[in-house]
mmCIF file as gemmi writes it, N, C-alpha and C atoms, coordinates in Angstrom:
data_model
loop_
_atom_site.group_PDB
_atom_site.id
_atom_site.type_symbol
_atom_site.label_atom_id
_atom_site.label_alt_id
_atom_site.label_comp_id
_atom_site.label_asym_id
_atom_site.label_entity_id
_atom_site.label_seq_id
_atom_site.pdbx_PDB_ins_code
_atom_site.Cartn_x
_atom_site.Cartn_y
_atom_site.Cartn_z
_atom_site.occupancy
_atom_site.B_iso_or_equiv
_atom_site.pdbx_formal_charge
_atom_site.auth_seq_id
_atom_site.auth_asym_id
_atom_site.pdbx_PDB_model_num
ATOM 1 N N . UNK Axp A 1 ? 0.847 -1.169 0 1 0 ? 1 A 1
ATOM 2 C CA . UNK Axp A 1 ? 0 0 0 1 0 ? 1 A 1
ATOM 3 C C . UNK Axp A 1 ? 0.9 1.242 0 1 0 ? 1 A 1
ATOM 4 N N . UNK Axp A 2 ? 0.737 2.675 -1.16 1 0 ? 2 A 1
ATOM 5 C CA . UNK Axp A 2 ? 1.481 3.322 -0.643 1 0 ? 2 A 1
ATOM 6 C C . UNK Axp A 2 ? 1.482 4.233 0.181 1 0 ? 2 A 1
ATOM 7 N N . UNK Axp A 3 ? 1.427 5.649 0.323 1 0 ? 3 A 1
ATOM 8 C CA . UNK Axp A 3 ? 1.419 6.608 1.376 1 0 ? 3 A 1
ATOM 9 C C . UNK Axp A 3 ? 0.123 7.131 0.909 1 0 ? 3 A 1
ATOM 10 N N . UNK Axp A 4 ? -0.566 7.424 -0.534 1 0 ? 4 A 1
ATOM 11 C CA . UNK Axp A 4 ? -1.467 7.773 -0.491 1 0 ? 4 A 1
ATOM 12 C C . UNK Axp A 4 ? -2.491 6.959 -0.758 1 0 ? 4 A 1
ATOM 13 N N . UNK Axp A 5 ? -2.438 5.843 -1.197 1 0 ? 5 A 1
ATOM 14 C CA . UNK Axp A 5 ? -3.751 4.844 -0.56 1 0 ? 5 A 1
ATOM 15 C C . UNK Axp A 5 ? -3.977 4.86 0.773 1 0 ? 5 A 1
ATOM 16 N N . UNK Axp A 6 ? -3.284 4.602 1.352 1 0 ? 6 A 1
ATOM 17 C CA . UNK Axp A 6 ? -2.921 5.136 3.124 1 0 ? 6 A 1
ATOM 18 C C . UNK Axp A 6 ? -3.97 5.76 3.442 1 0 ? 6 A 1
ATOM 19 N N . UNK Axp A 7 ? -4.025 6.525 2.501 1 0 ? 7 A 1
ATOM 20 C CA . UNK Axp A 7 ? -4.966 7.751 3.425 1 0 ? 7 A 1
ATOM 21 C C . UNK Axp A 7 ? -6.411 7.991 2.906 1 0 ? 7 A 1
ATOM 22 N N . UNK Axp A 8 ? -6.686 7.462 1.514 1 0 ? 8 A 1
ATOM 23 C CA . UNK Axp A 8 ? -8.272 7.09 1.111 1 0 ? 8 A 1
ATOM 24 C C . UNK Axp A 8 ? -9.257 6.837 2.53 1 0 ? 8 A 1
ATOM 25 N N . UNK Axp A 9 ? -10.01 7.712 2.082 1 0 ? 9 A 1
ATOM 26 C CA . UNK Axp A 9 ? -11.487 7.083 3.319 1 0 ? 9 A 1
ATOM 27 C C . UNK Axp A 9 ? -11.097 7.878 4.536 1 0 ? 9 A 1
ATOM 28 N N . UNK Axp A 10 ? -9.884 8.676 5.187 1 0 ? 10 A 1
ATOM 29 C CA . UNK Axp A 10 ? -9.249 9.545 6.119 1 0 ? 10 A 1
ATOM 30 C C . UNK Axp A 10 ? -10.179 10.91 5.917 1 0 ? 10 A 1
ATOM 31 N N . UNK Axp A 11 ? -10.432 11.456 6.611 1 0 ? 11 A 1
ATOM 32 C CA . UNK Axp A 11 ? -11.454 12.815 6.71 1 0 ? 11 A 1
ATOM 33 C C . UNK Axp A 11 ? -10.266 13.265 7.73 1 0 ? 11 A 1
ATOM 34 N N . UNK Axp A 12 ? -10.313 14.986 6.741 1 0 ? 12 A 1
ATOM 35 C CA . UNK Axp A 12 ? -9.267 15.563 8.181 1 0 ? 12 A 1
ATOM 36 C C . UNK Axp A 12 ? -9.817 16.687 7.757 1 0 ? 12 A 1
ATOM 37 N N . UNK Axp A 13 ? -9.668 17.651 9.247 1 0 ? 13 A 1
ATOM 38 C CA . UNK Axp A 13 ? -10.195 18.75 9.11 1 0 ? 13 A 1
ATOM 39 C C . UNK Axp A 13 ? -9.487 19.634 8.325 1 0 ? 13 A 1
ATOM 40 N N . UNK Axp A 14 ? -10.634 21.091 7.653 1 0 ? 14 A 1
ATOM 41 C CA . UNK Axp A 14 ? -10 21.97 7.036 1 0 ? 14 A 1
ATOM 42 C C . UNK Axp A 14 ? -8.194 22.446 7.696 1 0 ? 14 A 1
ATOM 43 N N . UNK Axp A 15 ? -8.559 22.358 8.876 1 0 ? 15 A 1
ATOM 44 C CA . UNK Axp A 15 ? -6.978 23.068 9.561 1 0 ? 15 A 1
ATOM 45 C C . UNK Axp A 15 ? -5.778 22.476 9.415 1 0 ? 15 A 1
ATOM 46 N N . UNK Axp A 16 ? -6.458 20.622 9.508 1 0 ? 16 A 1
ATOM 47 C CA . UNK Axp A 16 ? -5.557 19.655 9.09 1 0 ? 16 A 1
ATOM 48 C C . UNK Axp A 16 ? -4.812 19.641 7.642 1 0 ? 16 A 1
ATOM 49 N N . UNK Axp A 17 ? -5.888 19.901 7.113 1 0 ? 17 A 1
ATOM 50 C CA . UNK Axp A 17 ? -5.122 20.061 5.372 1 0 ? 17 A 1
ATOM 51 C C . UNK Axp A 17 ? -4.74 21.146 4.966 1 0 ? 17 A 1
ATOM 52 N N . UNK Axp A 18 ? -4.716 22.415 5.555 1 0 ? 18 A 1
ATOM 53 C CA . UNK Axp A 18 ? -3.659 23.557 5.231 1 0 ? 18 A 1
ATOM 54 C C . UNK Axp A 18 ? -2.618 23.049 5.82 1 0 ? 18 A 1
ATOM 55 N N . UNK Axp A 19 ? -2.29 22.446 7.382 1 0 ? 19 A 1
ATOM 56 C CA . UNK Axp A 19 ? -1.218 22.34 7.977 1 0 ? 19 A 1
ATOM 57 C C . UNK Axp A 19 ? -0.504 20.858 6.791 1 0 ? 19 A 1
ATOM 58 N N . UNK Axp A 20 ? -1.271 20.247 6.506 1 0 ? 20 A 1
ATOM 59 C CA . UNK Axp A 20 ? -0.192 19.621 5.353 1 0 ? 20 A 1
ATOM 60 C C . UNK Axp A 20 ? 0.032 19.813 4.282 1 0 ? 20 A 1
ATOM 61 N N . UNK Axp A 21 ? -0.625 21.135 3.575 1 0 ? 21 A 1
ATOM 62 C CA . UNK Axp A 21 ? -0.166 21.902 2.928 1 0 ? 21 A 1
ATOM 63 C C . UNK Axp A 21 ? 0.972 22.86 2.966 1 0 ? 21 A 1
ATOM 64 N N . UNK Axp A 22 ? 1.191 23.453 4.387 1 0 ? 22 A 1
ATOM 65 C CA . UNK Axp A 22 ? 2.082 23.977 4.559 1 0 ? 22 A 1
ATOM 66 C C . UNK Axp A 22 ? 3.363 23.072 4.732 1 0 ? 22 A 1
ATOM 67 N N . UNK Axp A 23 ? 3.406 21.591 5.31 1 0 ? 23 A 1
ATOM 68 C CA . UNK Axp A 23 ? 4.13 21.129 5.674 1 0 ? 23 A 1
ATOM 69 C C . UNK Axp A 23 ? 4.754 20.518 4.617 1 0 ? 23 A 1
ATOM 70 N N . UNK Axp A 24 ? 4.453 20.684 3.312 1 0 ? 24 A 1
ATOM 71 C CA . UNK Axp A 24 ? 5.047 20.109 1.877 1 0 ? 24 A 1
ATOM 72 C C . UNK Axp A 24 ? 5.427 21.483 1.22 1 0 ? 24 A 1
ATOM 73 N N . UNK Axp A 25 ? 5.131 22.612 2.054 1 0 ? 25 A 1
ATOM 74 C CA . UNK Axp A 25 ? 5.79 23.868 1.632 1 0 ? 25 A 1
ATOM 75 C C . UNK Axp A 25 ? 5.366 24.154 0.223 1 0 ? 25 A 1
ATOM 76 N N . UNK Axp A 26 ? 4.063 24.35 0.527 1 0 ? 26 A 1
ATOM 77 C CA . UNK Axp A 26 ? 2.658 25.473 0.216 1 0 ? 26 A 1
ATOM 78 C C . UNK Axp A 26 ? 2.469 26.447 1.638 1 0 ? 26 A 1
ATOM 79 N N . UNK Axp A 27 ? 3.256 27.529 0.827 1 0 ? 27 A 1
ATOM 80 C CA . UNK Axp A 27 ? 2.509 29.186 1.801 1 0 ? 27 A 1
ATOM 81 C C . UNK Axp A 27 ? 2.167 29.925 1.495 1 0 ? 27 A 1
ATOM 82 N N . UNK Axp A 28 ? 2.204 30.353 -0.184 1 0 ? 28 A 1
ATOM 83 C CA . UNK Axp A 28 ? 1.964 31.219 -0.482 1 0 ? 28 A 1
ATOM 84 C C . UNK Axp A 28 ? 0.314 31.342 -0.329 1 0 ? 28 A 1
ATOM 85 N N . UNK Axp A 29 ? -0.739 32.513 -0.445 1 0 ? 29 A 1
ATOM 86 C CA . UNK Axp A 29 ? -1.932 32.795 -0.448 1 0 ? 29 A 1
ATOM 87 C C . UNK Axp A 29 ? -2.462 32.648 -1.698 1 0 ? 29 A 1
ATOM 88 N N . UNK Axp A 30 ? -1.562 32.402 -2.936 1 0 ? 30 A 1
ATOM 89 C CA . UNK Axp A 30 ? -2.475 32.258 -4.116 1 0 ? 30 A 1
ATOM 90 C C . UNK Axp A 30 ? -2.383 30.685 -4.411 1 0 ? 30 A 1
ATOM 91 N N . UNK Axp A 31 ? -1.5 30.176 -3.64 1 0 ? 31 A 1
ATOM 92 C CA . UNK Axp A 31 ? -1.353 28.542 -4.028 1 0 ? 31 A 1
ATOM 93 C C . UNK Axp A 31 ? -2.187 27.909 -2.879 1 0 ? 31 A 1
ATOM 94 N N . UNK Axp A 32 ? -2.743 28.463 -1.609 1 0 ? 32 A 1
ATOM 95 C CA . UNK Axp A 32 ? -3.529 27.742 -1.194 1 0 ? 32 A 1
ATOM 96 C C . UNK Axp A 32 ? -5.304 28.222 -1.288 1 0 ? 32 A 1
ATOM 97 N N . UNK Axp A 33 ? -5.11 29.414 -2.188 1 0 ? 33 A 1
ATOM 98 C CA . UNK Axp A 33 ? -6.409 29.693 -2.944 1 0 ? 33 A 1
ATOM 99 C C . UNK Axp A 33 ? -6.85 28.512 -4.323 1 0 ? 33 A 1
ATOM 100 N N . UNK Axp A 34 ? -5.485 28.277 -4.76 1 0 ? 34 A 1
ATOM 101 C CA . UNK Axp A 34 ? -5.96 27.005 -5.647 1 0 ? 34 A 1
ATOM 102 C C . UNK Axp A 34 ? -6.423 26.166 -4.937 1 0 ? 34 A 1
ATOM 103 N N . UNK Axp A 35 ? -5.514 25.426 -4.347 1 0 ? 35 A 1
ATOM 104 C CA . UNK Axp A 35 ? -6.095 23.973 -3.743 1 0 ? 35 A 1
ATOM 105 C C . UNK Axp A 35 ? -7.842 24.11 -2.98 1 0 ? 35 A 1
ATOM 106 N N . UNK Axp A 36 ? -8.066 25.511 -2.684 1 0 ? 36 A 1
ATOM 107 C CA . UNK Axp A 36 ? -9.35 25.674 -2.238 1 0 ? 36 A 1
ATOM 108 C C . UNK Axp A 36 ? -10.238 25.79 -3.707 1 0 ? 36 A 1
ATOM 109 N N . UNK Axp A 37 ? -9.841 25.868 -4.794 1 0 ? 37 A 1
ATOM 110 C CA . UNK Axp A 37 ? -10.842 26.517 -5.885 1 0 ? 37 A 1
ATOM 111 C C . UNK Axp A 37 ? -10.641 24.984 -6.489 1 0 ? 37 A 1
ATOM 112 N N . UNK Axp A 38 ? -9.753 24.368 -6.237 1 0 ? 38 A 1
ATOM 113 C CA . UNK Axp A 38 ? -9.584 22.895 -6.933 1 0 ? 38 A 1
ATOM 114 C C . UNK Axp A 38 ? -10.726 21.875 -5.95 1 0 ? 38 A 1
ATOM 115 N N . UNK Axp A 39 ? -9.921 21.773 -4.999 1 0 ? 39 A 1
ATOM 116 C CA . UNK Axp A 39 ? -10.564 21.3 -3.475 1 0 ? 39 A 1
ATOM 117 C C . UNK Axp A 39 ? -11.778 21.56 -3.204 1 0 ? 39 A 1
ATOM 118 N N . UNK Axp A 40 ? -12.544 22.817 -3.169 1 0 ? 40 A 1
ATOM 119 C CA . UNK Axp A 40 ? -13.53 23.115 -2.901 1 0 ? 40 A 1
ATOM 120 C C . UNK Axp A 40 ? -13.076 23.571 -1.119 1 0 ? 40 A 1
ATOM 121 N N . UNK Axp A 41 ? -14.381 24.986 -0.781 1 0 ? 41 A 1
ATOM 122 C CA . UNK Axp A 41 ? -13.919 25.827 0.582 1 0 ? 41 A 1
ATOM 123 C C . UNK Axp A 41 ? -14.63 24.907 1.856 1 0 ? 41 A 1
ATOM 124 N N . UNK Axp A 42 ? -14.174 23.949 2.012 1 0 ? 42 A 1
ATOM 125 C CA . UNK Axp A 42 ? -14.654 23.236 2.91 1 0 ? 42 A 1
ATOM 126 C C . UNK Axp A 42 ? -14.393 23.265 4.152 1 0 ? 42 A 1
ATOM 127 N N . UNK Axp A 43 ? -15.451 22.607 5.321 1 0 ? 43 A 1
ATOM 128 C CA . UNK Axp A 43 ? -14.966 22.23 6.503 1 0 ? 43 A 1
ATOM 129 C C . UNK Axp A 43 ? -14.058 20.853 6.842 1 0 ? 43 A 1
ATOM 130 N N . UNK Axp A 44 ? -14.23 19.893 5.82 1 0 ? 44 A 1
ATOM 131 C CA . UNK Axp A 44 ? -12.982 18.729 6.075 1 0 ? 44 A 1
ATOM 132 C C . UNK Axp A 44 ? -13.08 18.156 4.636 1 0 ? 44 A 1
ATOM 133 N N . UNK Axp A 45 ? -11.651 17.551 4.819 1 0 ? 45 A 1
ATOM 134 C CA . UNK Axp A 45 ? -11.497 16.888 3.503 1 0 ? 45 A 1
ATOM 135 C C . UNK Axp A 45 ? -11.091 15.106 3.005 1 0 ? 45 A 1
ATOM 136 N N . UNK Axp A 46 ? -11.217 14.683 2.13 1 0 ? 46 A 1
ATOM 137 C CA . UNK Axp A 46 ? -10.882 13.25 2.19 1 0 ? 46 A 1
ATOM 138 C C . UNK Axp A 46 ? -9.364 13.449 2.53 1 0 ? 46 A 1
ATOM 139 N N . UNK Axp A 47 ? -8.06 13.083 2.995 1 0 ? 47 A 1
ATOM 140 C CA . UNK Axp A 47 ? -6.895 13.122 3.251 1 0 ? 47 A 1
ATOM 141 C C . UNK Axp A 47 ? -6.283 12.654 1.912 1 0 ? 47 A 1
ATOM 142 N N . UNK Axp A 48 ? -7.054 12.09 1.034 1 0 ? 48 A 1
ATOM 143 C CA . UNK Axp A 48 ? -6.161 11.126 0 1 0 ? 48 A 1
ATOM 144 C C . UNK Axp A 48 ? -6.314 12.398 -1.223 1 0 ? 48 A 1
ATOM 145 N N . UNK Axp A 49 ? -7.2 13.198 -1.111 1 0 ? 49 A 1
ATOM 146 C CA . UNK Axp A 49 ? -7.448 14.299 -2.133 1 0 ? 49 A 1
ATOM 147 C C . UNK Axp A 49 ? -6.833 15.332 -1.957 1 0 ? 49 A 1
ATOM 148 N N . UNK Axp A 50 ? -5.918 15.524 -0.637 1 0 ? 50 A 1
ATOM 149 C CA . UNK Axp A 50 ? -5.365 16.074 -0.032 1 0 ? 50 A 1
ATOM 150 C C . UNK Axp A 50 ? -3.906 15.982 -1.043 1 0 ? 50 A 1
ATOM 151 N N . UNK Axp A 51 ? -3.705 14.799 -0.35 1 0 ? 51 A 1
ATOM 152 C CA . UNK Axp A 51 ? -2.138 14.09 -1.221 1 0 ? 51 A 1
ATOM 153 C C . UNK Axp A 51 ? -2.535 14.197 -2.384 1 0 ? 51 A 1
ATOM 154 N N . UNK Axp A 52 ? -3.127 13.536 -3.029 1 0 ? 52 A 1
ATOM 155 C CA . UNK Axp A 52 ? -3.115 14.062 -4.659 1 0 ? 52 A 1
ATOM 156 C C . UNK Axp A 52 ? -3.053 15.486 -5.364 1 0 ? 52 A 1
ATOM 157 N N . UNK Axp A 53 ? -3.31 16.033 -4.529 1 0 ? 53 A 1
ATOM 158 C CA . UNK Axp A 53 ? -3.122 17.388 -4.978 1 0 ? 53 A 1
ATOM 159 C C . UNK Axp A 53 ? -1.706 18.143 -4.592 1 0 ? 53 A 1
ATOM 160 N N . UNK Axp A 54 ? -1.58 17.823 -3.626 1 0 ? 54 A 1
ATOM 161 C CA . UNK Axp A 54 ? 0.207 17.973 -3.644 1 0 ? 54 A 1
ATOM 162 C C . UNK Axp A 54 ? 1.108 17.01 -4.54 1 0 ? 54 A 1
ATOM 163 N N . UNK Axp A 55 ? 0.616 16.602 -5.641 1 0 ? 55 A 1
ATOM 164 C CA . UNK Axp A 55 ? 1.287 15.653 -6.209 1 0 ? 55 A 1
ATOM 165 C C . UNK Axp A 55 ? 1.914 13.934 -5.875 1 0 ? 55 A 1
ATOM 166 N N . UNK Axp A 56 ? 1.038 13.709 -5.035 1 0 ? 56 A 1
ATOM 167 C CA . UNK Axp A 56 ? 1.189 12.242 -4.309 1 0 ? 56 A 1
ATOM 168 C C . UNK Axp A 56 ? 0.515 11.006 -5.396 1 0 ? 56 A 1
């Protein structure tokens, strides 16, 4: 299994998925306006849609 099958079916909160956004070093305000316009402005997210979008 790899790191992002791992995480299919994982719900993490909105706060959770900026903080691993930031932690793959996404800070800027227009790159985490994408992942919200890609993502959608949610209160939580699947974790695996998370990783895929950071390129996982």
């Amino acid at each position: 299994m790899t790191y992002s099958e791992s995480a299919e079916g994982v719900i993490v909160t909105r706060a959770r998925a900026l903080l691993e956004l930031q932690r793959h070093g996404v800070f800027r305000a227009e790159d985490i306006a994408e992942f919200l316009f890609d993502c959608g402005d949610l209160e939580s997210y699947d974790a695996g849609d998370v990783l895929r979008w950071l390129g996982y």
